[in-house]
C-alpha positions as CSV (number, residue, x, y, z in Angstrom):
1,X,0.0,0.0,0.0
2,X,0.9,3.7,-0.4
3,X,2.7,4.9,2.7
4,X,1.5,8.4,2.9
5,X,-1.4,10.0,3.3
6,X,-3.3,10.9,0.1
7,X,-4.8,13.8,1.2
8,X,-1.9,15.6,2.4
9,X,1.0,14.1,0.7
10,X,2.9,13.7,3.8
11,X,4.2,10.0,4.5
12,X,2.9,7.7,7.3
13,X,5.6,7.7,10.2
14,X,6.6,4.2,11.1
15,X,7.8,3.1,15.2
16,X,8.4,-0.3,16.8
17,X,5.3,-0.4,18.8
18,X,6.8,-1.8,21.8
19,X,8.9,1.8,22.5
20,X,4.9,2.9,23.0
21,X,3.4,-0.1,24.5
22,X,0.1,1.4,26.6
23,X,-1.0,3.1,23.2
24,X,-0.2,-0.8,21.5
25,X,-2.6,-2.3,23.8
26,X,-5.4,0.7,23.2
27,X,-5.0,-0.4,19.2
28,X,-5.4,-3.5,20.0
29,X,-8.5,-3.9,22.6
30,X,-10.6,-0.7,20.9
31,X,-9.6,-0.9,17.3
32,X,-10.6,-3.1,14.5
33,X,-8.9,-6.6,13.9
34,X,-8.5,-5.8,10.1
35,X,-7.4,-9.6,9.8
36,X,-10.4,-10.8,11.5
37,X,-12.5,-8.7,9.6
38,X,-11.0,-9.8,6.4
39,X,-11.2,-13.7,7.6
40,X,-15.0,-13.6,8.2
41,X,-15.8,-11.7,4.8
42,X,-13.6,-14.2,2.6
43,X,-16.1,-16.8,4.6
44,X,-19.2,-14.4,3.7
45,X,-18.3,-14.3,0.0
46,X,-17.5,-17.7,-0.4
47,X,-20.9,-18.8,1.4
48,X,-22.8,-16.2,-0.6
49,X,-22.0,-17.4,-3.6
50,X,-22.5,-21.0,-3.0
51,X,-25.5,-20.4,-1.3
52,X,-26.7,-18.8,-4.4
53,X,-25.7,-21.9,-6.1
54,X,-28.7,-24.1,-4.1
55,X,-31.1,-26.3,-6.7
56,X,-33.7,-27.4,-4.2
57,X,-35.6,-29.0,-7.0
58,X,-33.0,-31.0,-8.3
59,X,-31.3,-31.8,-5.0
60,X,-34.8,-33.4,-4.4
61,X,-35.4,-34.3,-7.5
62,X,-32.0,-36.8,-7.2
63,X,-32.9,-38.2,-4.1
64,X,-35.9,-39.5,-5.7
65,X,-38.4,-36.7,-3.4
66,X,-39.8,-34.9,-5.4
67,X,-43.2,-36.9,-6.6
68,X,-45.4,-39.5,-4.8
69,X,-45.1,-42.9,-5.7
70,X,-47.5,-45.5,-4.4
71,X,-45.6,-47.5,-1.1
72,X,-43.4,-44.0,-1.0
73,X,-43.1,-43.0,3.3
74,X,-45.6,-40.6,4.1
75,X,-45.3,-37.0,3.7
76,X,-44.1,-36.6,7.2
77,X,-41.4,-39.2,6.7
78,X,-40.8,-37.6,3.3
79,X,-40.0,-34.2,5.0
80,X,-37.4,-35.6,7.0
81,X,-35.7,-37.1,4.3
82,X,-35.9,-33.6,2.4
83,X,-34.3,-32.0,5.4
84,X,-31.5,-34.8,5.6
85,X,-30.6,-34.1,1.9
86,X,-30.2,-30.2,2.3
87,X,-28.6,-30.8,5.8
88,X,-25.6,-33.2,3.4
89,X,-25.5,-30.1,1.6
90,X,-25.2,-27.8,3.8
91,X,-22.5,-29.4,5.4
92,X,-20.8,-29.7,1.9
93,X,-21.0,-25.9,1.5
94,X,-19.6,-25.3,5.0
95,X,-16.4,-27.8,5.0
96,X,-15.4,-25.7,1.5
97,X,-15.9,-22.4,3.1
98,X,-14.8,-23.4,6.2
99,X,-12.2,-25.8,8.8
100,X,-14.8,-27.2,10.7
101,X,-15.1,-31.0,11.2
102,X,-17.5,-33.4,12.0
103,X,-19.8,-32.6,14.8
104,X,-18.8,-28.6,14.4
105,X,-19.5,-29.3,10.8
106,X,-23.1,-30.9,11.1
107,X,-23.9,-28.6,14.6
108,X,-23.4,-25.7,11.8
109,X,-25.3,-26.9,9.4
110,X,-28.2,-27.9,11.9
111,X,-28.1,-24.0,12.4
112,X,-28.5,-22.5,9.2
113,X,-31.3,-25.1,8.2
114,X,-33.6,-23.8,11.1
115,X,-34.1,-21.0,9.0
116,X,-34.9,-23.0,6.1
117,X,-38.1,-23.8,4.4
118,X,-37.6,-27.8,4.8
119,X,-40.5,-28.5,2.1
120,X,-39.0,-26.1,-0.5
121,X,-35.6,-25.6,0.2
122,X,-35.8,-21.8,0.1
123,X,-34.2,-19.5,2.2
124,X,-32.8,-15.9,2.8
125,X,-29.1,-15.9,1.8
126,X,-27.9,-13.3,3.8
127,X,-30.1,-14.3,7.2
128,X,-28.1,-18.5,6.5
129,X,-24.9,-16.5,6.4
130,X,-25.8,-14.7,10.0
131,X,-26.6,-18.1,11.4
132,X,-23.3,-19.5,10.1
133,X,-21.2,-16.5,11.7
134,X,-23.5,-16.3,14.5
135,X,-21.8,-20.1,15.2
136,X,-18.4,-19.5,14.3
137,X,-18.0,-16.6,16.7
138,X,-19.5,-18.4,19.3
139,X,-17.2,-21.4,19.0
140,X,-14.3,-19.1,18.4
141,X,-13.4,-20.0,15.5
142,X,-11.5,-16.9,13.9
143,X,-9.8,-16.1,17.6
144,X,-6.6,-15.8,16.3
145,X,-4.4,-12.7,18.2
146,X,-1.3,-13.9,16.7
147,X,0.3,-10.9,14.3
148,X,-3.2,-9.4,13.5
149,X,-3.7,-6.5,11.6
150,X,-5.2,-3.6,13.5
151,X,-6.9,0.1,12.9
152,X,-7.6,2.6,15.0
153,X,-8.4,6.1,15.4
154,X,-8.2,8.0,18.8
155,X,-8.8,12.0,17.7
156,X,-7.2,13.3,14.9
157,X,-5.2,10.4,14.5
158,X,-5.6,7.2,12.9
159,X,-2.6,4.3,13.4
160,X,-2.2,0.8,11.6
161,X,-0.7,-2.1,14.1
162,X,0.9,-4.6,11.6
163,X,3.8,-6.6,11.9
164,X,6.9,-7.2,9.7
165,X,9.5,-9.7,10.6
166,X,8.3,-10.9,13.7
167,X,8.0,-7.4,14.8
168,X,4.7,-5.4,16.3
169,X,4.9,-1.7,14.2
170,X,2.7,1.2,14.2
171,X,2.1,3.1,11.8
172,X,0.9,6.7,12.3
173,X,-1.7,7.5,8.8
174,X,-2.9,10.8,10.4
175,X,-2.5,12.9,13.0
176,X,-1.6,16.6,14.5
177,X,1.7,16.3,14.8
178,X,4.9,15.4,12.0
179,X,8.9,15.0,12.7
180,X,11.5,14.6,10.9
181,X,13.5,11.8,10.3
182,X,14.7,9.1,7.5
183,X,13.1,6.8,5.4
184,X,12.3,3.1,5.7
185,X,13.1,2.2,2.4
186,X,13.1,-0.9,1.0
187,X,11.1,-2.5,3.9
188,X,8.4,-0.1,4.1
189,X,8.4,2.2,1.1
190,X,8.4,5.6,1.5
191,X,7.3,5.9,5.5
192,X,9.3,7.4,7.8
193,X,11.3,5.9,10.1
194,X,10.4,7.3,13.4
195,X,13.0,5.0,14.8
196,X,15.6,6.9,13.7
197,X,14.4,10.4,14.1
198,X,16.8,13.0,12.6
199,X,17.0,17.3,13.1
200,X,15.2,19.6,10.7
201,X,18.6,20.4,9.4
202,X,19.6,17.2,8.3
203,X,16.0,15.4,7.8
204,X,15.6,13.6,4.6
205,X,11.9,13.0,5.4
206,X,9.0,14.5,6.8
207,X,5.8,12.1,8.5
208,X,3.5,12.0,10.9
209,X,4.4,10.9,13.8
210,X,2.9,9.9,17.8
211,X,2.2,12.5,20.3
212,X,5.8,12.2,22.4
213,X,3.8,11.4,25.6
214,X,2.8,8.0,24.1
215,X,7.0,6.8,23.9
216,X,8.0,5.4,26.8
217,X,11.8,6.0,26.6
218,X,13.1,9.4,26.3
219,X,15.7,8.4,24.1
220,X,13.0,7.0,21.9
221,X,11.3,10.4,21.2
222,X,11.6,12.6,18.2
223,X,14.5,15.3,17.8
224,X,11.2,17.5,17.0
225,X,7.8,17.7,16.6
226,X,5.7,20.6,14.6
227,X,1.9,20.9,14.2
228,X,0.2,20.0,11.2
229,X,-2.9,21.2,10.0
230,X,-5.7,19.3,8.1
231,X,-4.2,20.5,4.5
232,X,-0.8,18.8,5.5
233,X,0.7,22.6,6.0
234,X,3.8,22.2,8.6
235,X,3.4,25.0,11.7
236,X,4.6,25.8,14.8
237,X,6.9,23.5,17.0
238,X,5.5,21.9,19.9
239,X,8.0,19.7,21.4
240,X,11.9,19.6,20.9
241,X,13.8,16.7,22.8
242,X,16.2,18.9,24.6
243,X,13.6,20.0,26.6
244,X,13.2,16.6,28.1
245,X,16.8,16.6,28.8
């Protein structure tokens, strides 16, 4: 992705997350899991489409229920069968969209045919897909904390939590406040490297960058921070390290 901000051209500024570990744990218990999110819509899609793909008629039609013939059960007996066959389908849907095994797999499927029309095989697409995430959360299936993506906006600014290399990184999109330091080049084109923070005299990069309250270390804080206004014009100075000395 492009690592600035489009609006004002100014790159996103780039920290280890762990030199601003309370503001880490804020992105990650009130942001959004982007990976999560992305996990249960790739399950959406691929249930929506094969949902859509449903013949009742024929389905019934193959397994021989879809006219009376004399000695044939009785209609009760016949519904039964009819929801057997869409339940084997339904659990043939799920296992292609989904990891879930044997008593997950048919518990899942029991689920999405209670909103089913047994006799007809018809159903609402999207209200079979609730049903089917509406089980999946519950069982936990997508809990999965490990080297999630994450957004998050707190104010004026909006961060990314991603990881590269075995690393937690935030990235800062948006904000108030820029610094001054190098670039990250080739690992995360064109950001800026608020790990190695630089002096206005010698930057090589301007970016957006964390409030200095939210880094830990004092050592870990820019050289200097300026305001930034909504158009991405650079103002006055608001913090210079030396002051911390």
């Amino acid at each position: 992705m492009p690592n600035y901000n489009p609006k004002t051209r100014i790159a996103y500024g780039v920290i280890d997350a762990r030199k601003a570990p309370e503001l880490q744990d804020a992105i990650m218990q009130d942001g959004t899991n982007e990976t999560l999110k992305d996990a249960e819509e790739a399950v959406k899609d691929r249930l929506r489409s094969d949902f859509a793909d449903l013949d009742a008629a024929e389905l019934f039609h193959e397994a021989g229920l879809d006219k009376d013939i004399a000695g044939d059960p009785d209609e009760d007996d016949r519904l039964l069968q009819k929801g057997q066959a869409l339940l084997n389908w339904f659990k043939a849907v799920l296992s292609k969209a989904t990891d879930l095994e044997d008593g997950d797999l048919e518990d899942c499927a029991n689920d999405v045919l209670d909103v089913v029309d047994t006799a007809s095989g018809t159903f609402d697409i999207e209200e079979a897909i609730d049903e089917v995430m509406e089980y999946l959360s519950e069982n936990e299936y997508f809990n999965n904390d490990n080297e999630c993506r994450y957004s998050y906006e707190d104010g004026d600014f909006k961060y990314i939590l991603d990881w590269l290399g075995g690393a937690p990184l935030i990235w800062v999109c948006d904000g108030p406040y820029v610094t001054y330091c190098k670039t990250c080049s080739p690992c995360v084109p064109g950001a800026g490297d608020l790990d190695n923070c630089t002096n206005e005299t010698d930057a090589n990069n301007i970016a957006y960058c964390l409030d200095p309250d939210d880094i830990d270390n004092d050592e870990d804080k820019p050289e200097i921070v300026r305001r930034v206004n909504v158009l991405g014009e650079i103002l006055d100075i608001v913090y210079t390290k030396k002051e911390e000395a």
